[in-house]
N, C-alpha and C positions, 0 to 999 in steps of 0.2 A: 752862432749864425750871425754873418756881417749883418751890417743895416743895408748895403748895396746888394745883396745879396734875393736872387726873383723871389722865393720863397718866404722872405722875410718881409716885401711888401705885401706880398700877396695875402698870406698871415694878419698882416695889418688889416689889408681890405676883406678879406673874412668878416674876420669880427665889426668893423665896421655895417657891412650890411645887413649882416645876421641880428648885431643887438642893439635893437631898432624900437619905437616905443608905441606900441598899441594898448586900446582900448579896450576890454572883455575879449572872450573868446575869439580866435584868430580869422576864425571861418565865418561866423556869422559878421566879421567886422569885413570880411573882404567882400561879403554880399551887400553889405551895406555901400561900401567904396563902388561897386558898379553901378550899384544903382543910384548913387549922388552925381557919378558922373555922365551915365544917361539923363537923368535930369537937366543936369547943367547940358547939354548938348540938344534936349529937346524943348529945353526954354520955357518950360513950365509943371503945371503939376500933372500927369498924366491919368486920364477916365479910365484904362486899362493897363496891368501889369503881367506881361508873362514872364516866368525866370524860370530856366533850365538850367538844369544842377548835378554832376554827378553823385553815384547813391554813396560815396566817400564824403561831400559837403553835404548831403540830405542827413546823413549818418553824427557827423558833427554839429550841425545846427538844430538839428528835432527837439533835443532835451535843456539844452542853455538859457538862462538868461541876457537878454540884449541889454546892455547897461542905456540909463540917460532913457528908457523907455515906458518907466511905473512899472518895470517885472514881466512884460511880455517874451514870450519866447519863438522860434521858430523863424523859419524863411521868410514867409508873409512880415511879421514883425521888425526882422531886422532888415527889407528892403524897403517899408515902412520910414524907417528911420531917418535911410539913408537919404532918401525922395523926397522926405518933408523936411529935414537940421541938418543934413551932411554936406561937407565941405569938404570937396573930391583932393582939392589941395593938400591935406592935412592924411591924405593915406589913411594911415592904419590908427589914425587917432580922426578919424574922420565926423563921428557924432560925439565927439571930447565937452564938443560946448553944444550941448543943445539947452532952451529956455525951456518952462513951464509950459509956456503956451502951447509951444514946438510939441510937445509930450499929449497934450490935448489933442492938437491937430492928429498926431500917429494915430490915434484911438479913432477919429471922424475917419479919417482916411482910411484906414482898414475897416471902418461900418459900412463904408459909402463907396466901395471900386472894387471894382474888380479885378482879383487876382488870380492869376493860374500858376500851378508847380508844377513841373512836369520834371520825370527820370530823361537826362540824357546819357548815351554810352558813347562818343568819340575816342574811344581808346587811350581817354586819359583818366589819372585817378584825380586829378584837381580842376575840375572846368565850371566854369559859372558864365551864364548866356542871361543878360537881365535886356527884355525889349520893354519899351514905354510905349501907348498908343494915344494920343488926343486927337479926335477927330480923324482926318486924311493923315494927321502926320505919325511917326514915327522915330523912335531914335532906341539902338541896340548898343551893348556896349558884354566884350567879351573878356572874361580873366582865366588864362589856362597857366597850367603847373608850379605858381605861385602866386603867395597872395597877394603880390602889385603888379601881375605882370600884363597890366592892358594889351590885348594882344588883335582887338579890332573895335572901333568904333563906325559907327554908321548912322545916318540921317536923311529918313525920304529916299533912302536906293541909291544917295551915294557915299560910297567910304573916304571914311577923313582918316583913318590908320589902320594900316592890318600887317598884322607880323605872322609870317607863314608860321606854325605852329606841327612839325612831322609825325612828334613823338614829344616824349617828357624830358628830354632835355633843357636845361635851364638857361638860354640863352640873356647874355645881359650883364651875367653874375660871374665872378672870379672863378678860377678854376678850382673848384673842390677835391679833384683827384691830386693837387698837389700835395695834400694833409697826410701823413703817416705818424704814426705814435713818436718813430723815433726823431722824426725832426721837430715835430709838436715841443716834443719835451726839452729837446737845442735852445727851440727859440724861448719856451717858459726862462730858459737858466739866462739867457742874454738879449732877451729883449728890452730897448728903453724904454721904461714907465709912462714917461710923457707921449708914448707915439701910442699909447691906451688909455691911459688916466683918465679924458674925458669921458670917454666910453664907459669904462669901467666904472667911474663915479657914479653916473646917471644909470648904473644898473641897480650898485647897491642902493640909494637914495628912494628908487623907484620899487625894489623889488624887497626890499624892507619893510616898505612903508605900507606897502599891501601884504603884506606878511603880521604886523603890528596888527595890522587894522580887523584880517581875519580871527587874532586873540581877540580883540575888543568886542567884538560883534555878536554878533546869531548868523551864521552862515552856513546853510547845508545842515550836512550831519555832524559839524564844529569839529572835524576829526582831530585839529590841531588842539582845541582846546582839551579833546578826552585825553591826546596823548600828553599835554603837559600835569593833565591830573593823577594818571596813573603814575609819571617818574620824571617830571621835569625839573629836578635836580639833577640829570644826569644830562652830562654833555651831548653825547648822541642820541636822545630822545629830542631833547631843544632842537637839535639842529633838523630831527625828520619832522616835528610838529611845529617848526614855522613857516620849514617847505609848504607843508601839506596844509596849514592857515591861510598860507597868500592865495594856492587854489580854491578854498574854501570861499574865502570873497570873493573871488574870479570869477567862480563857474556860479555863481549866486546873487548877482548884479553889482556888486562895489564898484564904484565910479572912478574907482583909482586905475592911471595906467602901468603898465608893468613893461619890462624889455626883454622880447623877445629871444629865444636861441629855434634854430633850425624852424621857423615860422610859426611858435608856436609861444603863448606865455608861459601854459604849466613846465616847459621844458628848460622857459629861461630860469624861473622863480627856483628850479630843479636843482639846475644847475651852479645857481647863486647863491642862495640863500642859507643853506647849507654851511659851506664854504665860508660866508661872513661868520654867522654862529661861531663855529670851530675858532676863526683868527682870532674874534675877537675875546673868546673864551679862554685863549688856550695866551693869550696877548702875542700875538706872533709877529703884531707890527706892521705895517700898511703894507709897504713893499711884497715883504710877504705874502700877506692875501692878495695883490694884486694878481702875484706871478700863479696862488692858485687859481685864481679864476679863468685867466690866458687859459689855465691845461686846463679846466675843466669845462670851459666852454669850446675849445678848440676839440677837444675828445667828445663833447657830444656831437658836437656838430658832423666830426670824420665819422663816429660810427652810425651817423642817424642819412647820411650823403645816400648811399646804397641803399637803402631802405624807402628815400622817397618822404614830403611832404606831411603821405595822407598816407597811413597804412592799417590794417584791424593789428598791426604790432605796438602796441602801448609806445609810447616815444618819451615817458617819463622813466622808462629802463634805459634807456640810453644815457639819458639828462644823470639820472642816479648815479650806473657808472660813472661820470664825468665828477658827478660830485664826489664820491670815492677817491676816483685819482689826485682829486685837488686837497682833499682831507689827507691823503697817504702825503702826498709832498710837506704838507702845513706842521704833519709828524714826524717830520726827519726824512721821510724817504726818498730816495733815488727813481732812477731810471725803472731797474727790475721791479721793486715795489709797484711803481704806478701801473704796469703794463699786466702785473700779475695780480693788481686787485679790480683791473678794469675785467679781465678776463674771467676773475672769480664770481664776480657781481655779475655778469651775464650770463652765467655756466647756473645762477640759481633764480630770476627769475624771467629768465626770457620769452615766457610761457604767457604772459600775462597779454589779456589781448585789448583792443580798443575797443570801444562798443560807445564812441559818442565822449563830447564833452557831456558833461553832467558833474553833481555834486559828489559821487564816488570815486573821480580823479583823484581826489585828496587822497584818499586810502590809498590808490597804486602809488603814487607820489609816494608816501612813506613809508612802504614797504619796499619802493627802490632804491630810496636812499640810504635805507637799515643793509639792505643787498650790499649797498656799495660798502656802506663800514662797514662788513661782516666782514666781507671781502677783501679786505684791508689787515684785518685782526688776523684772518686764517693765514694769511701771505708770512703775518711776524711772528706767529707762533710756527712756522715752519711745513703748513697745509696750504697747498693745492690742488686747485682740480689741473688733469693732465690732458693733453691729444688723448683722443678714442673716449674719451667724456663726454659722451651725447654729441652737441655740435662744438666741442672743444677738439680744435687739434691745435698742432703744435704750433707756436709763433701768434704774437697776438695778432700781426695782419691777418695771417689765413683764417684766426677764428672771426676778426672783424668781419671779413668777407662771407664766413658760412654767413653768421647772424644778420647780413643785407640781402641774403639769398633767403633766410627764412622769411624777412619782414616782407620783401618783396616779391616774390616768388611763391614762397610755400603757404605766404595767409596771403592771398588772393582768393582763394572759395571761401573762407573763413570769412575775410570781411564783405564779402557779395549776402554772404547766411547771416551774417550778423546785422545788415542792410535789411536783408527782407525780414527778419524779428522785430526789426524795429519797425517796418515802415505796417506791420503788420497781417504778410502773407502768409498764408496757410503753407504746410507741408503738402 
């Protein structure tokens, strides 16, 4: 693929936007982001908070820790955050610097105002509505289908921005229908280093270093630490239990920020961290792990496009396969390889469903990424799954495309039932 060539910018600006550097969970930090920038627009601290949420961000934020907060969790908590230390500038690293004091004030502030949650349904799976009240005034501030995409501000009845919003379209952001496997893996073999490097650096540096931090710690159910007790002499166990560590301090407050893939951290760290492991294990040489991380961040991202944001389909099965393809390349392999273990690794656990950030991510986390190198091993020992395989057919675009029809289409009641389990309704 030339460097003049639309695809090959385009490619560039993918990953650009995609690997991006947030704070804690993605959702609870984009709640936080509205509500820093209602603040900053109604000029003070506000007696009253309403925030409308669809039951996809209710479903995401209910069980997480809000990092920079002493352990609080939930909606109320992380627009808390945002109202009292957030720095609407700073996006997705928005409560990155909060002080002590700032952490005290969250706690007064959530004893002393009042806030209301309410379910919205606008026919989108990602919408967050945060209004502020002081007195006669007021200031609203909307983020629909992604988590930066202010799509209206308001103040006292009159609008300072509003972006028509129809449907889930991602308006803003590069074309994603440009992505297919086979040009994905063109640009891996010929793309210049330097037109990633920076990118790419500030993934591993970032998604390492909270991957370290989950070995060192007490986080969660420490899945990464069980797994390096049971076999962490072996290569592909290290590389699923420091996946499944960086989510460990993630979904568990660690104050470290991570770089995002397809909006989300667990799916960057998925994606990433993997893939170092292996290079660096395996000494593959920087270049090399460069070019794997291009395909396996670029593969998550293409198969996770269809699918949507916010889905009850696990988005760390995506990330997995991704890291599979980047593992299959870092071992020798080609073209066929990477397309047949990306295909293999979604043919076995595509099942897995979302049900909320929380500390159990780490578990699907490693059991995706084990999917992806299984699926890699079955491919060179001469097993595959074939078309008429469940939702395997033939070509890995037409299965990409089943498996965006499952996420999106077919768990839609799944993630409404798994919504109301959590939020606690009766049958």
């Amino acid at each position: 693929m030339n460097k003049g060539d639309v695809k090959y910018e385009a490619y560039v600006s993918i990953l650009r936007e995609e690997l991006v550097p947030a704070m804690g969970c993605t959702e609870p930090i984009a709640l936080a982001y509205a509500a820093a920038k209602a603040r900053e627009v109604l000029g003070g601290l506000p007696d009253k908070v309403v925030i409308g949420a669809s039951g996809s961000i209710i479903k995401n934020v209910k069980s997480v820790i809000v990092p920079n907060t002493n352990h609080l969790k939930g909606i109320p908590a992380a627009a808390a955050a945002g109202i009292v230390a957030g720095k609407p500038e700073k996006e997705l690293e928005v409560i990155a610097e909060v002080t002590k004091e700032q952490t005290e004030e969250m706690k007064t502030f959530l004893e002393q105002t009042e806030i209301h949650v309410e379910y919205i349904d606008n026919g989108l799976t990602f919408d967050i509505i945060v209004t502020l009240y002081k007195g006669e005034e007021y200031s609203k501030v909307r983020i629909a289908n992604y988590h930066t995409n202010i799509v209206l501000i308001e103040k006292n009845g009159e609008v300072l921005k509003k972006i028509p919003v129809a449907d889930e379209s991602e308006e803003g952001l590069t074309d994603r229908s440009l992505l297919n496997m086979k040009d994905i893996f063109d640009f891996v073999e010929t793309v210049d280093i330097e037109d990633v490097r920076e990118i790419l650096d500030r993934q591993i540096t970032y998604n390492m270093a909270i991957a370290e931090e989950g070995i060192r710690g007490n986080y969660g159910a420490n899945i990464g630490s069980v797994l390096l007790d049971i076999g962490g002499g072996n290569l592909a166990v290290k590389a699923k239990a420091m996946a499944a560590a960086g989510s460990d301090a993630r979904m568990n407050g660690c104050e470290l920020p991570v770089i995002i893939n397809s909006g989300s951290g667990n799916q960057g760290i998925t994606a990433s961290v993997p893939i170092i492991v292996y290079a660096r294990g395996m000494q593959c040489g920087k270049e090399k792990m460069y070019r794997a991380l291009v395909l396996s961040n670029l593969t998550a991202i293409h198969e996770k496009t269809p699918i949507g944001r916010l889905s009850a389909y696990c988005g760390a099965v995506s990330a997995g396969a991704g890291a599979g393809a980047g593992i299959a390349y870092l071992s020798g392999g080609g073209y066929e390889e990477v397309i047949h273990t990306v295909v293999n690794a979604l043919a076995i656990v595509s099942g897995i469903v979302c049900d909320g950030a929380k500390a159990s991510c780490a578990a699907k986390i490693a059991s995706a990424v084990e999917a992806g190198i299984f699926g890699y091993q079955m491919y060179v020992h001469g097993q595959e799954f074939v078309g008429g395989d469940g939702i395997v057919t033939n070509g890995v675009e037409a299965t990409l495309q089943n498996v965006g029809r499952l996420g999106k289409q077919g768990m839609k009641e799944t993630n409404e039932e798994i919504i109301r389990i959590m939020i606690g309704e009766k049958c």
